[in-house]
Wavefront OBJ file of the C-alpha trace (Angstrom):
o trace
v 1.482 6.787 -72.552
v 4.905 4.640 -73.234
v 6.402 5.727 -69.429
v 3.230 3.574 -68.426
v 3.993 0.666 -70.296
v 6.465 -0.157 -68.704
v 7.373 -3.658 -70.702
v 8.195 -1.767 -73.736
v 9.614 1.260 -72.381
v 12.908 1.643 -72.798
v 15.403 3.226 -69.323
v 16.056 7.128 -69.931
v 19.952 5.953 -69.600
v 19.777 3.659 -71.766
v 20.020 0.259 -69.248
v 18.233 -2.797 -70.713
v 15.069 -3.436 -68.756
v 16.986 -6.475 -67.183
v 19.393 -4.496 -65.640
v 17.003 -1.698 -64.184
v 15.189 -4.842 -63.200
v 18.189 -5.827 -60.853
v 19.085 -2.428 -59.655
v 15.128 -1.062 -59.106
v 14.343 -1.543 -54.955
v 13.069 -4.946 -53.801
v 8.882 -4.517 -53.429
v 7.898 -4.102 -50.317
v 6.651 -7.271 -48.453
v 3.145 -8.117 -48.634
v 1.195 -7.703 -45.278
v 0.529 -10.873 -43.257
v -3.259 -11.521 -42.658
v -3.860 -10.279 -38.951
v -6.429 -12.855 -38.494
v -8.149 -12.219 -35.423
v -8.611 -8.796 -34.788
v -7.487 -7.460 -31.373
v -10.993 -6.307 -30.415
v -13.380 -8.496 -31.380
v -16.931 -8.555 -29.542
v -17.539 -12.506 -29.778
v -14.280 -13.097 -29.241
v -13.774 -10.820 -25.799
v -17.022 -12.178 -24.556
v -15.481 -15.919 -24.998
v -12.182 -15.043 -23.342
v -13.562 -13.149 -20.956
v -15.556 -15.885 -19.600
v -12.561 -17.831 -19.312
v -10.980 -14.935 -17.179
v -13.661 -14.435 -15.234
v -14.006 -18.228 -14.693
v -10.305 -18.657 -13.752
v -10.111 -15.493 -10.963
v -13.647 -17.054 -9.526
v -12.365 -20.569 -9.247
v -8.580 -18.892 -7.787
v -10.711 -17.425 -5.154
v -12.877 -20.393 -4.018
v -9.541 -22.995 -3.752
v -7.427 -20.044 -2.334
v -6.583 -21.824 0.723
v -5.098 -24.618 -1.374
v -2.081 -22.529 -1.671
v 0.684 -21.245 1.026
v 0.310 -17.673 1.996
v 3.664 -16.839 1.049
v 5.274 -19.146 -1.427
v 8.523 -21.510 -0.954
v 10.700 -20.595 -3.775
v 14.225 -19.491 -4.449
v 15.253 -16.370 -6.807
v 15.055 -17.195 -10.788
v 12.287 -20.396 -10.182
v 10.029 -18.968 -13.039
v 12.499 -17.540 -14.829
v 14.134 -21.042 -15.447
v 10.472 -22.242 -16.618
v 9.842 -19.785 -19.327
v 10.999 -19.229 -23.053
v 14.118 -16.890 -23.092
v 11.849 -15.030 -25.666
v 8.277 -14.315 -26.860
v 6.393 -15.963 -29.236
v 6.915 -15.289 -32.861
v 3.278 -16.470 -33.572
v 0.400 -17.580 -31.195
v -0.299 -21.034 -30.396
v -3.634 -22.779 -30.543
v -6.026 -20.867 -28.429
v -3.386 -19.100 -26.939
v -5.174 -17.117 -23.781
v -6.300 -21.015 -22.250
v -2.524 -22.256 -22.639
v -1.568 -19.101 -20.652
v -4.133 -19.237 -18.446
v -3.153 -22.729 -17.763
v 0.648 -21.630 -17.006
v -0.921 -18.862 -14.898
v -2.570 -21.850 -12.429
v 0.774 -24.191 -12.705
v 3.844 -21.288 -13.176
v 2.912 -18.317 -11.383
v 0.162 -18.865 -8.782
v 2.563 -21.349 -6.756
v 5.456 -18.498 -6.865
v 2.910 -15.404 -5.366
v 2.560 -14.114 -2.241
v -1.318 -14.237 -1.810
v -2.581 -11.241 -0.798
v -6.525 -12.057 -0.534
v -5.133 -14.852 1.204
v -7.908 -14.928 4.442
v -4.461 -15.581 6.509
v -2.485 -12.952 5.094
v -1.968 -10.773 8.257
v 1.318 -9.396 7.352
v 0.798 -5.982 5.534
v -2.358 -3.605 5.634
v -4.554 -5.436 3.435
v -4.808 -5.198 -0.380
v -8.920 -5.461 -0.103
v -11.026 -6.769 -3.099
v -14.517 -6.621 -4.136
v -16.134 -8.265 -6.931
v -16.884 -4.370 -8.136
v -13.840 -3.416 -7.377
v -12.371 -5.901 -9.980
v -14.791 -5.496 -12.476
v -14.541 -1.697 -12.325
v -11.322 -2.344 -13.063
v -12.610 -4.386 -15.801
v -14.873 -2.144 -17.211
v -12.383 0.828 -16.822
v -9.925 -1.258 -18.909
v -12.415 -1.999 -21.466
v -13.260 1.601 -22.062
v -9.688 2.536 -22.410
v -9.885 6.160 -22.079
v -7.321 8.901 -20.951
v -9.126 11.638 -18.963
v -6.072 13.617 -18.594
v -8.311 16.687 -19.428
v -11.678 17.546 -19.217
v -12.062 17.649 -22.878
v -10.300 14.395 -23.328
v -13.202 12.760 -21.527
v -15.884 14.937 -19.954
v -17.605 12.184 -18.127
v -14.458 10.727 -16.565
v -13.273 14.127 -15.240
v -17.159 15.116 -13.960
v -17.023 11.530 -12.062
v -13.845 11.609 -10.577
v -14.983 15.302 -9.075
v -18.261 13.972 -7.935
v -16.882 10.179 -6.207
v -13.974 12.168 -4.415
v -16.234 14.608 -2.890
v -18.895 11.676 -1.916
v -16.037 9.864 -0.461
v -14.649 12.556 1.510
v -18.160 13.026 3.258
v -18.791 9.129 4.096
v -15.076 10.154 5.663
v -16.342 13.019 7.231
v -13.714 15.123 6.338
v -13.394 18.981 6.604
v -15.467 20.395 4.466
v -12.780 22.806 2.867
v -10.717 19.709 1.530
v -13.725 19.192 -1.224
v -14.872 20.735 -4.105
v -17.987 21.743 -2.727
v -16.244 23.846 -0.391
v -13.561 25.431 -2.585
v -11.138 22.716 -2.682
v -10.899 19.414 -3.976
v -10.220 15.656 -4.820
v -8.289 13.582 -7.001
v -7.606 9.416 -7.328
v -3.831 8.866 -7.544
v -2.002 5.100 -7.457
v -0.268 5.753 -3.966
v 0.225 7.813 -0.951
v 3.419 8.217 -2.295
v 2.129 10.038 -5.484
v -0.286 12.116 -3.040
v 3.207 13.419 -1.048
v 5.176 13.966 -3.824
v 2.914 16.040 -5.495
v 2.164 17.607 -2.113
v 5.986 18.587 -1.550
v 6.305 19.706 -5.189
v 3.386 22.477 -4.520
v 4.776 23.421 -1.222
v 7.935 24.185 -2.595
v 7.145 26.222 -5.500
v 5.018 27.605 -3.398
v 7.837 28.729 -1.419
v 10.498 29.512 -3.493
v 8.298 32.088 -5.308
v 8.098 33.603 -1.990
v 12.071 33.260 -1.341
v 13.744 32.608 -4.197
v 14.630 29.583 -5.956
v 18.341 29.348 -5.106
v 16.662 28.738 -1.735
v 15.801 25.265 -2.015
v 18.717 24.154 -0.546
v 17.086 25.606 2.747
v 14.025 24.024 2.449
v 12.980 21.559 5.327
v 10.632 18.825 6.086
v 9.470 16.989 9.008
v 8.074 14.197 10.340
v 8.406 11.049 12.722
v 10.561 8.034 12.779
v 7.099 6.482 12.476
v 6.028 7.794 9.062
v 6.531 5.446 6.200
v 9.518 5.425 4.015
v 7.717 6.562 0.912
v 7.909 9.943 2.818
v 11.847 10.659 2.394
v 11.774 8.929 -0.855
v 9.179 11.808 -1.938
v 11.295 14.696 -0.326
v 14.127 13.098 -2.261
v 12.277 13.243 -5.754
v 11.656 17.104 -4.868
v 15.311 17.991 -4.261
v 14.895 18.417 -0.396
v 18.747 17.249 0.926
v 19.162 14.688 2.612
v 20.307 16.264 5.762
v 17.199 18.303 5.889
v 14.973 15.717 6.313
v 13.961 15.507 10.317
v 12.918 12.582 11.485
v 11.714 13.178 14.543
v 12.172 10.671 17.439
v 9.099 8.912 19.234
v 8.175 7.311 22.629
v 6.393 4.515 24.086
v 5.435 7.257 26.736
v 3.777 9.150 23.838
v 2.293 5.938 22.511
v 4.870 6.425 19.537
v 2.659 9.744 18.261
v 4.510 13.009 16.980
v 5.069 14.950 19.979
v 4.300 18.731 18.749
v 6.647 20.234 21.356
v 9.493 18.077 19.922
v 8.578 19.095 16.386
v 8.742 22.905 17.575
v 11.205 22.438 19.067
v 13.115 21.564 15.648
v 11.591 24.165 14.000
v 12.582 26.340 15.668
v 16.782 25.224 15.619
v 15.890 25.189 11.792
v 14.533 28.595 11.720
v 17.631 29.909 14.113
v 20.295 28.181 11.629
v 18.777 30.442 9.027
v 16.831 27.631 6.836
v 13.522 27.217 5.851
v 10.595 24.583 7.569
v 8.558 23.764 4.539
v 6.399 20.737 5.029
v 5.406 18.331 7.971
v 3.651 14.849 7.471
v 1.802 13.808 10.165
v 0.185 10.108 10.124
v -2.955 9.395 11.148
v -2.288 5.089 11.249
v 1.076 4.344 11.084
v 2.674 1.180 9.721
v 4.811 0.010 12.729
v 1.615 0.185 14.767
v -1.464 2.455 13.791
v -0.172 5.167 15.967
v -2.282 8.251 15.425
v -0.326 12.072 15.320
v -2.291 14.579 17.583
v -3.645 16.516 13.946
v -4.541 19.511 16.185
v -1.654 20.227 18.565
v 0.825 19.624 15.698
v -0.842 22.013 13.722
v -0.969 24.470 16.109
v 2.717 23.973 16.827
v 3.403 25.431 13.190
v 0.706 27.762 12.920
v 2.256 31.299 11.419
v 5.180 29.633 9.230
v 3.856 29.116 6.030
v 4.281 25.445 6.632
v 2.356 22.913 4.682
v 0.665 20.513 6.673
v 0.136 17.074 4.976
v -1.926 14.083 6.483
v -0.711 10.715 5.613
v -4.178 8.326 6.767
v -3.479 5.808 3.967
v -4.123 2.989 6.036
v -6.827 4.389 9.247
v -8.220 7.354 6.904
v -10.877 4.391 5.985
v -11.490 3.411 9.330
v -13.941 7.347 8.988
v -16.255 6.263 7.323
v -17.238 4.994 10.690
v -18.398 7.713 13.256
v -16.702 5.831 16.346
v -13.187 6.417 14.494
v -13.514 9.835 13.491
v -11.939 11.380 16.411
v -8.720 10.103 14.732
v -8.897 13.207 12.155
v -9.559 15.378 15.106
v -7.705 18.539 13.762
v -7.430 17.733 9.802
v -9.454 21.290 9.360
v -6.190 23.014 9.449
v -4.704 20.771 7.302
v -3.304 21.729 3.846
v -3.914 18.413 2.400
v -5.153 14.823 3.182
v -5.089 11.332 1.488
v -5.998 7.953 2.315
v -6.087 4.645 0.140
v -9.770 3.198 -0.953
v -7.420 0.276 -1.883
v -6.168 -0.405 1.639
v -9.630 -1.053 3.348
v -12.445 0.447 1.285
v -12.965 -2.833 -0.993
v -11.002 -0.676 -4.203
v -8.776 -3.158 -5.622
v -5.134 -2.137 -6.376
v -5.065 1.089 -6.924
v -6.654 3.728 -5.832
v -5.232 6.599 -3.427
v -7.752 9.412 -2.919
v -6.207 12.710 -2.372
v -7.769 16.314 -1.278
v -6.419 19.577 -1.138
v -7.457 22.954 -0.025
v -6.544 25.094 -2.444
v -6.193 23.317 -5.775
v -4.259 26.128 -7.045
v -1.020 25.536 -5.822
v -1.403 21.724 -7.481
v -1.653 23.013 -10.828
v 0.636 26.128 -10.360
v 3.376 23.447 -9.852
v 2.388 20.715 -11.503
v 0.664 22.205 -14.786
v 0.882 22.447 -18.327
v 0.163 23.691 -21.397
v 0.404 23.111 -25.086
v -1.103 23.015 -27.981
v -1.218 19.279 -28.757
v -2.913 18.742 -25.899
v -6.621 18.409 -26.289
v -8.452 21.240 -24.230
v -11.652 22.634 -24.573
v -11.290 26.596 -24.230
v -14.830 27.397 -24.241
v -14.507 25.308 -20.490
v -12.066 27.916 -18.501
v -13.319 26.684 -15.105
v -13.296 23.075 -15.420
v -11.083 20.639 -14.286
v -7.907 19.154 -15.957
v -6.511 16.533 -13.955
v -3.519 16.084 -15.886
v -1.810 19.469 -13.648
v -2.899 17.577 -10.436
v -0.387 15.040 -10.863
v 3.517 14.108 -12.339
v 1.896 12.419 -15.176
v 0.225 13.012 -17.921
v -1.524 10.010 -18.648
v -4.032 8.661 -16.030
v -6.323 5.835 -15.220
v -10.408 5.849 -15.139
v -10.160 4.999 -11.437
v -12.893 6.943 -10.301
v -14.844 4.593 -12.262
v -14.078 1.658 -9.882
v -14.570 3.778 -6.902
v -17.953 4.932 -7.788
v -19.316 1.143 -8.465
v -17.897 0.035 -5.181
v -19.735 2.784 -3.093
v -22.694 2.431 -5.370
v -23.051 -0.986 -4.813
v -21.718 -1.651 -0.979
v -23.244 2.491 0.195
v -21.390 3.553 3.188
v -23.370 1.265 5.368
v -21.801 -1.815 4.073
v -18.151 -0.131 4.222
v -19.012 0.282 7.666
v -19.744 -3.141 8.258
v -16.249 -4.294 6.297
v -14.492 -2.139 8.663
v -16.300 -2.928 12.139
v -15.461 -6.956 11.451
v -12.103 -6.756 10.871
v -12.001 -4.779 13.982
v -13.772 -6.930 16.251
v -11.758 -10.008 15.067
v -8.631 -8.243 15.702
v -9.808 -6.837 19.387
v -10.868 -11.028 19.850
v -6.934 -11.556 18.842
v -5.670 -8.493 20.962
v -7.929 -10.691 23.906
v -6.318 -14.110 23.326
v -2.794 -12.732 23.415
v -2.861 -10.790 26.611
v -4.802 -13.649 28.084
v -1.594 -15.914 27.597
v 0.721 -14.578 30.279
v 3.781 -15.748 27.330
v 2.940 -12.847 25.416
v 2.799 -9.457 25.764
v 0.958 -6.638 24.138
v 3.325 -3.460 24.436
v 1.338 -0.980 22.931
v -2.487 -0.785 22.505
v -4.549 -2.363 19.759
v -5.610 0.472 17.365
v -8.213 -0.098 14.510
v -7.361 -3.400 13.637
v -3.783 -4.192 14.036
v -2.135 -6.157 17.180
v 1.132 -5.836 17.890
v 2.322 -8.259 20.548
v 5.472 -10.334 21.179
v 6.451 -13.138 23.359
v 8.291 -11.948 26.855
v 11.682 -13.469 27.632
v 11.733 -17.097 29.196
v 10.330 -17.688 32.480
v 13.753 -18.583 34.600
v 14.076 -18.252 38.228
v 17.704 -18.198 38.122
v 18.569 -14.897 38.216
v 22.000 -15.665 35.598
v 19.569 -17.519 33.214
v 16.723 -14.142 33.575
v 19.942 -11.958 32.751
v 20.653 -14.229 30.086
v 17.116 -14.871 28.345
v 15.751 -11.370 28.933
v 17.632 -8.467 27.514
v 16.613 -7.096 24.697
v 18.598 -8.586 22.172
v 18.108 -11.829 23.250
v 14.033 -11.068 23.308
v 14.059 -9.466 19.961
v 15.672 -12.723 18.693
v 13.536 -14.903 20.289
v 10.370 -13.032 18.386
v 12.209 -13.288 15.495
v 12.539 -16.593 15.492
v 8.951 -16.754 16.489
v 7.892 -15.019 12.995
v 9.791 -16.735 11.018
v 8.809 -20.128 12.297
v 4.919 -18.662 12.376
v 5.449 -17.781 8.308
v 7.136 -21.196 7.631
v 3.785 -23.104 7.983
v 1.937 -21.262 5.218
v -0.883 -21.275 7.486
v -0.433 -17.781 8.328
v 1.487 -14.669 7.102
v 2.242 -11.998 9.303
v 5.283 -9.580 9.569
v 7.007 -7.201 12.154
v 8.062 -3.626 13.237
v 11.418 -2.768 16.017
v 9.490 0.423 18.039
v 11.225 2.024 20.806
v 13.861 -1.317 20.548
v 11.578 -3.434 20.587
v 11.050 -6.399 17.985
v 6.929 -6.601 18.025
v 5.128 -9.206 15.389
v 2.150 -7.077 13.642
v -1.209 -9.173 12.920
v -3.714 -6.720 10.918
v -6.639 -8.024 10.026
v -8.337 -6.945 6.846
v -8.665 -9.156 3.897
v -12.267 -9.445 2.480
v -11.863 -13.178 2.920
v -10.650 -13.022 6.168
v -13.230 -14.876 8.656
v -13.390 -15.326 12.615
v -12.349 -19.124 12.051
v -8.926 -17.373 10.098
v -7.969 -15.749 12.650
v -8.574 -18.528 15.392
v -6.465 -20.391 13.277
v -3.208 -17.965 13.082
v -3.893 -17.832 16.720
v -3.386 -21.569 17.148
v -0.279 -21.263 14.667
v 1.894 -18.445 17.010
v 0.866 -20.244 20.137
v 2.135 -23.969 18.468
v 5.302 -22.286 16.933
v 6.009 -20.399 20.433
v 5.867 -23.262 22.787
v 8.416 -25.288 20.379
v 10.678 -22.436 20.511
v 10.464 -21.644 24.131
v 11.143 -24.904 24.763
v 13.654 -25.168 22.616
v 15.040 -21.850 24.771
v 14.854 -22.728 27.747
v 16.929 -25.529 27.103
v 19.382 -24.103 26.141
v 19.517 -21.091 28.390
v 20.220 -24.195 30.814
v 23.040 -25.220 28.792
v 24.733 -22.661 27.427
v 24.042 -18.990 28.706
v 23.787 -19.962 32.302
v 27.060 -21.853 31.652
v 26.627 -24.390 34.315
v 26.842 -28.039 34.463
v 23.228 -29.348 33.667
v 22.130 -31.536 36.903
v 19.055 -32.902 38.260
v 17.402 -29.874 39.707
v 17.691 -27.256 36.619
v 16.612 -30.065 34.471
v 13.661 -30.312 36.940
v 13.114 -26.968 36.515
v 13.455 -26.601 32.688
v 10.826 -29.531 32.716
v 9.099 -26.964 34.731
v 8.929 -24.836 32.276
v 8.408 -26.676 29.378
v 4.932 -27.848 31.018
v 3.849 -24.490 31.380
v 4.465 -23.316 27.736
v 2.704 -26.470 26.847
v -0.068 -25.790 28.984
v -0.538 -22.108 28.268
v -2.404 -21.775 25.541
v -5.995 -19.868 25.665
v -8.373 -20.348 23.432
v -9.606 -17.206 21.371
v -13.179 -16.435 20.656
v -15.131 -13.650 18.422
v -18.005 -11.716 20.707
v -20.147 -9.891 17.830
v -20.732 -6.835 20.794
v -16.494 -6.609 21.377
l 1 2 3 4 5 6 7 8 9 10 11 12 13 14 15 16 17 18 19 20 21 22 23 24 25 26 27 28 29 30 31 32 33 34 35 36 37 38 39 40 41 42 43 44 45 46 47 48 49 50 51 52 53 54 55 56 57 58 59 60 61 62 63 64 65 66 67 68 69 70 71 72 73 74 75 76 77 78 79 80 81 82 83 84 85 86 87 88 89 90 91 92 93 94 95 96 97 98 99 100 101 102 103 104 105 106 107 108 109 110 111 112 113 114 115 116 117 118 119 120 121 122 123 124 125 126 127 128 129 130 131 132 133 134 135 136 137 138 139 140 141 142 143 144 145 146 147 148 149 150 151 152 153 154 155 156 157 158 159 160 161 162 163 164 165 166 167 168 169 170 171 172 173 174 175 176 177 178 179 180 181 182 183 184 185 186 187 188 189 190 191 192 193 194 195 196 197 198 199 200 201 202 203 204 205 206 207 208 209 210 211 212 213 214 215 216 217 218 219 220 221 222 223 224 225 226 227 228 229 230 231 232 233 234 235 236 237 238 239 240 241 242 243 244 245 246 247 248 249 250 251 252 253 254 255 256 257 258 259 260 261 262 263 264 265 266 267 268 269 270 271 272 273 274 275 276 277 278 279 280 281 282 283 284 285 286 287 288 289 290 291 292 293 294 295 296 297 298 299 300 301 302 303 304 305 306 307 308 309 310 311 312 313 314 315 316 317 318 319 320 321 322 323 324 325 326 327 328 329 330 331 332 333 334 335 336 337 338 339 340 341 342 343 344 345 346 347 348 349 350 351 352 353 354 355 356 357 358 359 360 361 362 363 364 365 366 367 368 369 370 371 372 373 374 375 376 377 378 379 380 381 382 383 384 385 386 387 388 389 390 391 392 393 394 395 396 397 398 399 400 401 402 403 404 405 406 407 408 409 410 411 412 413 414 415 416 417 418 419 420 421 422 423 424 425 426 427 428 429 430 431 432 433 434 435 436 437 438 439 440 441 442 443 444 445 446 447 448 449 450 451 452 453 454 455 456 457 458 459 460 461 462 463 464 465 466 467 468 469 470 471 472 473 474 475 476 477 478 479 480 481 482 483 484 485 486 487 488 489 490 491 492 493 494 495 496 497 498 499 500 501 502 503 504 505 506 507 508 509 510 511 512 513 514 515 516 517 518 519 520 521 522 523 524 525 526 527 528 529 530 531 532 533 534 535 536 537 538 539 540 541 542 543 544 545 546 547 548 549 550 551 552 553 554 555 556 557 558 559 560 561 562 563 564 565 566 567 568 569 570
């Protein structure tokens, strides 16, 4: 009992209790009171109110703010503490809200912005955002089936519900032996794609092949496509991009593609994977699914369709000639974000045979939790590169719950009748023209070169560098006003402005008014272009007559400008 008491008890070396006092270890600090806890039910349902309250009241003054902001690199940096917080302040989730409305909503670019034509839209629903509520409030991990039975068992049922409203094939869903997952981004969906192709093949060949491998595609197909090939070791100099033409209304041509094939073949590598898009970015071009298909049948090569964008524009029956061919696909994805009222993010990915997914991307080990009494069930985990994953298919399955397919329909079908009014205004104003074809809901037009009669000033004013500039100029003027937001594309040399249409705020009176805006913004800077093709590129001494003339001109920009209306049966 005397090593207890530990006042009397003399050190075993025969220290004084003052000095093992002094050399013992310093007691460890006492813990802090946490106060509030981080979950607290009263306290979430407060703050949440005050969320919930803040996004609502952001959406109903949302054309209080520019599209795209007017600020220079480091603006909130300069406005915030070099470093966090050591403690909370006073009701600390209202001060940061309240930095949210003064800081940071001035320096975004709004994307539910009803003017925000630039960029396939972002949409939003309020189910969309409060799946993504609820999802975040449940906090789960379904990387397994075991790890959350429920979130697997949805995911499998929403992606095969979606890929009917879609109409797609019905060997890309579960139901008829393959199946569906919910990614972030198309990106994910090809990377994963490429990664099962190529182990794929290199079992077949050998993996000290994969410097052989190939992949194809258009110079139409989005970037993200060669940054995937890039991630999966495919070379750089075997990526083929293959040109496009206005005569082919900037499609994959599937004799051009065999064509390439075939050199790669004859040079003794390996054609692995083709992309075709069904919507691409430059201009909602749609690849012939079929024909290109065909053009690679008997070479083992995977076929991927990229219909991030247009995939949505199924789920109406008018539009589904676009995935004319997708039967002999080996894989398909499309974003629910992009048009399907999803909220950021949600890319929906299908695959006919399942089994080359997990054959590349699976795992196993023991930490991981696994049910083994479940042999045929889904783990989602080996459909992806990560582990971890998000309860998306929760969001997905409110939003189709809630809208059906009937009301996605209707999303769909308005955005594309305001754009066709659009496509009507511009090719009614003989400034403009419309070089390739509205398709779904994007316009891509530009404004010709100058009307000059002298034939030194038409040289002048209308090749195509001069034109390109002029629509340049022309955007960048349009996105100056903060009235409207669009962007551009260069396809076949040509500098084209894109206007897509599909915001959920986006009304007909939005896009009459980014009408107005090009046409104001175009007559200033023809005007301002005609005189000076008078001054300076036809290089002649300005008299009476050509200023006349560029008077001439200047009235007809003025008057040139065609009002643009919304016919519910165009």
């Amino acid at each position: 009992m005397a090593i207890l008491n530990h006042e009397t008890a003399a050190p075993a070396n025969g220290a004084t209790p003052e000095a093992a006092a002094a050399a013992a270890p310093a007691p460890a600090p006492a813990m802090p009171p946490l106060g509030h806890p981080p979950l607290d039910a009263d306290e979430f349902r407060r703050q949440g109110r005050l969320v919930v309250d803040f996004i609502a009241d952001y959406y109903a003054r949302i054309d209080d703010y520019p599209v795209r902001p007017a600020v220079a690199p480091g603006f909130l940096v300069r406005q915030l503490p070099a470093a966090a917080p050591a403690r909370p302040e006073p009701d600390a989730l209202a001060a940061a809200l309240r930095d949210v409305r003064d800081l940071i909503l001035p320096g975004l670019t709004h994307w539910q912005s009803p003017h925000h034509f630039a960029h396939f839209a972002a949409t939003a629903s309020n189910v969309g955002a409060l799946g993504e509520a609820l999802a975040a409030g449940l906090n789960i991990n379904p990387f397994t089936w075991a790890a959350s039975p429920a979130a697997t068992e949805l995911e499998v049922v929403v992606t095969d519900w979606l890929g009917k409203a879609l109409h797609l094939p019905e060997q890309l869903l579960f139901s008829g032996g393959g199946g569906g997952t919910l990614l972030g981004t198309s990106c994910e969906a090809m990377l994963c794609t490429i990664v099962a192709a190529r182990d794929r093949k290199l079992a077949e060949i050998g993996e000290e092949r994969i410097g052989d491998l190939v992949v194809y595609c258009s110079d139409q197909t989005h970037f993200s496509f060669q940054k995937a090939a890039r991630i999966a070791g495919i070379r750089r100099g075997n990526y083929r991009e293959i040109p496009t033409s206005p005569e082919t209304g900037f499609t994959l041509s599937p004799t051009a593609l065999l064509a390439a094939v075939r050199a790669d073949e004859a040079a003794g590598r390996v054609p692995l994977f083709l992309c075709a898009t069904v919507g691409t970015t430059p201009t909602a071009a749609v690849d012939p699914l079929r024909e290109l298909c065909a053009a690679v049948a008997g070479r083992d090569v995977w076929v991927h369709v990229d219909a991030a964008y247009a995939g949505a524009a199924c789920v109406c029956p008018e539009f589904r000639h676009a995935m004319a061919g997708a039967e002999a696909a080996d894989s398909l994805s499309t974003n629910p974000h992009k048009w399907l009222l999803a909220n950021m993010d949600c890319c929906a990915l299908w695959v006919r045979r399942p089994a080359a997914l997990v054959a590349a991307l699976g795992t196993d080990d023991g930490v991981i939790l696994k049910d083994p009494s479940a042999a045929a069930v889904v783990d989602y985990k080996d459909w992806q590169v990560a582990l971890s994953r998000r309860f998306r298919a929760l969001k997905l399955w409110l939003v189709l719950r809630c809208h059906g397919v009937d009301g996605l329909r209707g999303v769909v079908r308005a955005h594309v009748r305001m754009a066709a009014a659009f496509e009507a205004a511009v090719r009614a104003d003989a400034r403009f023209d419309v070089p390739v074809p509205r398709r779904f809901a994007l316009v891509c037009f530009r404004l010709r070169p100058a009307l000059l009669r002298d034939d030194r000033c038409a040289a002048a004013g209308g090749g195509g560098g001069a034109a390109n500039e002029l629509n340049r100029r022309l955007l960048e003027a349009v996105n100056a006003t903060g009235r409207a937001y669009m962007s551009s594309a260069v396809v076949g040399g040509m500098y084209v402005l894109r206007c897509a249409v599909g915001n959920s705020l986006t009304e007909e009176r939005h896009v009459l008014e980014a009408w107005s805006v090009v046409q104001e913004q175009a007559t200033a800077i023809l005007a301002a272009a005609a005189r000076k093709v008078v001054r300076d590129a036809c290089r002649v001494e300005v008299d009476a007559e050509t200023m006349a003339f560029s008077n001439e001109v200047l009235s007809y920009h003025a008057a040139a400008t065609p009002t643009l209306s919304v016919h519910p049966e165009a």
